[in-house]
C-alpha positions as CSV (number, residue, x, y, z in Angstrom):
1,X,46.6,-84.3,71.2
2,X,48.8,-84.0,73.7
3,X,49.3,-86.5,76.3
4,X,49.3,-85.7,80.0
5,X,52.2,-85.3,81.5
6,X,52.9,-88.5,84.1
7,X,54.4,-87.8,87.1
8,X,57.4,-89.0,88.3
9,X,57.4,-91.2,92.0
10,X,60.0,-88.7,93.5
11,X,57.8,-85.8,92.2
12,X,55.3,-86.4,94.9
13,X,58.5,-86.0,97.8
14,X,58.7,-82.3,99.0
15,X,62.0,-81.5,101.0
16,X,61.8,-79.8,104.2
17,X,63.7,-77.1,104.4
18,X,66.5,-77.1,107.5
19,X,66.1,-74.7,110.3
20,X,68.6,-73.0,110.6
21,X,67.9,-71.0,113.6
22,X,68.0,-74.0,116.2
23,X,70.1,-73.8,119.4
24,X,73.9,-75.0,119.2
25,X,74.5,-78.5,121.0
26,X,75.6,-77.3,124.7
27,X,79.2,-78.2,125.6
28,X,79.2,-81.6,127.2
29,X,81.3,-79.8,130.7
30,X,78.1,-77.4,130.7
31,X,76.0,-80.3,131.0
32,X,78.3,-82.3,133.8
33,X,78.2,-79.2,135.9
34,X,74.3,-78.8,136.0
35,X,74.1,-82.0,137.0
36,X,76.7,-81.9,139.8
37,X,74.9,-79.2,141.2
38,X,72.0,-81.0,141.2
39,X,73.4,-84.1,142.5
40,X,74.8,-81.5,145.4
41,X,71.5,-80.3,146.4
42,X,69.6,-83.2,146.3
43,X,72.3,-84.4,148.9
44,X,71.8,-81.5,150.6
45,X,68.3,-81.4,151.1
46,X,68.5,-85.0,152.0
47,X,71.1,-84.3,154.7
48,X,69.0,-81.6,155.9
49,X,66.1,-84.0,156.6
50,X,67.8,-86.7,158.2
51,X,69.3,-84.2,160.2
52,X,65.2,-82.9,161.1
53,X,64.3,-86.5,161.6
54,X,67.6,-87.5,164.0
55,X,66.6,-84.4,166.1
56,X,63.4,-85.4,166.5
57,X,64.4,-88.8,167.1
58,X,67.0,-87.4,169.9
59,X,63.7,-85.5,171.3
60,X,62.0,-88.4,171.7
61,X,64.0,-90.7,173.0
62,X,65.2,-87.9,175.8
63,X,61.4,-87.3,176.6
64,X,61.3,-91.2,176.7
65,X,64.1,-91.6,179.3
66,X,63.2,-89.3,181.6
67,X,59.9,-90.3,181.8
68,X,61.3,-94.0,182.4
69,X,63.6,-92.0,185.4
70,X,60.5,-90.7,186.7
71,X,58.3,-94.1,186.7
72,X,61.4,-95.5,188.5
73,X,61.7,-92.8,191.3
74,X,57.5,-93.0,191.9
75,X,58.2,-97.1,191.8
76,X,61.0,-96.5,194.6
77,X,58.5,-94.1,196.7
78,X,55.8,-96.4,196.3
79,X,57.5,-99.7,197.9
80,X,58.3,-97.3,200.4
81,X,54.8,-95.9,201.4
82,X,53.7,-99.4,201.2
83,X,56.2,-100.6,203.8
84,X,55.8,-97.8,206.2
85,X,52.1,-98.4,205.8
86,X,52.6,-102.1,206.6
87,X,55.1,-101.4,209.6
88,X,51.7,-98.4,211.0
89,X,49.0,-101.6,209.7
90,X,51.0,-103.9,212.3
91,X,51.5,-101.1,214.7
92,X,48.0,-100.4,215.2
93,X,46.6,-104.1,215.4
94,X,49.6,-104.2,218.2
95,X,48.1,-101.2,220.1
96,X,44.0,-102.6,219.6
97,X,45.3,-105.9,221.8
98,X,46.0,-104.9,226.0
99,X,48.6,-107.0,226.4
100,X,50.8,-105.2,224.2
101,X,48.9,-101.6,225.4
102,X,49.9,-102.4,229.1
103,X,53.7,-103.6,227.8
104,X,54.4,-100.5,225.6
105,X,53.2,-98.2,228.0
106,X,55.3,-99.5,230.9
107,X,58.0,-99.8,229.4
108,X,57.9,-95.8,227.5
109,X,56.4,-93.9,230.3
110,X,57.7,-96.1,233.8
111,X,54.0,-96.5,234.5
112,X,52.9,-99.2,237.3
113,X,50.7,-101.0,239.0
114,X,49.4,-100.2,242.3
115,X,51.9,-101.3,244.7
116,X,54.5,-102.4,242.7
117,X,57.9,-100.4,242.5
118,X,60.2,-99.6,238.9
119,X,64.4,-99.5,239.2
120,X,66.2,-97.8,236.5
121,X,69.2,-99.9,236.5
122,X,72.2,-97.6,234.6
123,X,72.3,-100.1,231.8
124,X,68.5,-100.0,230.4
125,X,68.0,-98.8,226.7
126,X,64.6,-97.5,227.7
127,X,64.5,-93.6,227.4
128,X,65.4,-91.6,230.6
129,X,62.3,-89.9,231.8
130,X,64.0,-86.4,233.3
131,X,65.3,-85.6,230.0
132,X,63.6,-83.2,227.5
């Protein structure tokens, strides 16, 4: 009889065979250059929104100080409609007491009482009553 034929532990390895079509290694400049350009446009694009973002940032802040230019101005008018209604307030509690009636009206339209007789004396500040 013949005895079996054993087999050998490196019998059971099978070598792969090498490909032989894969790509050549690229040139190590090729590579730098791809990634400068890629550096350059992410830098780029990066510049391009800041710039975005600063404008509307500049937007805002103008919208922002002219509307603080206008709160001052209406501020301003205000104090002064409150004081000219304060001095028209004080006028018209002046003109509800007769005393002060009788007073103001002599002294703006030379009005008198019966019998009794008004000088203009040349250095009065009252108004002059010929002139228009």
């Amino acid at each position: 009889m013949q005895k079996p034929k054993q087999e050998s532990p490196t019998s059971k390895i099978i070598q792969l065979k090498k490909k032989t079509s894969s790509p050549a290694p690229k040139p190590v400049k090729n590579i730098r250059a791809v990634h400068c350009h890629r550096a350059l446009a992410l830098v780029a694009a990066l510049a391009l929104l800041l710039c975005l973002f600063g404008f509307n940032i500049y937007r805002a802040a103008s919208a922002q100080a002219e509307v603080q230019g206008n709160l001052h101005r209406s501020r301003q008018e205000m104090a002064t409609v409150k004081a000219q209604n304060d001095k028209l307030k004080t006028s018209v509690q002046q003109l509800n007491d007769p005393n002060y009636l009788e007073k103001y009206i002599r002294e703006k339209y030379y009005f008198s009482k019966p019998g009794e007789i008004i000088f203009s004396l040349p250095g009065d500040k009252g108004k002059d009553v010929t002139a228009k």
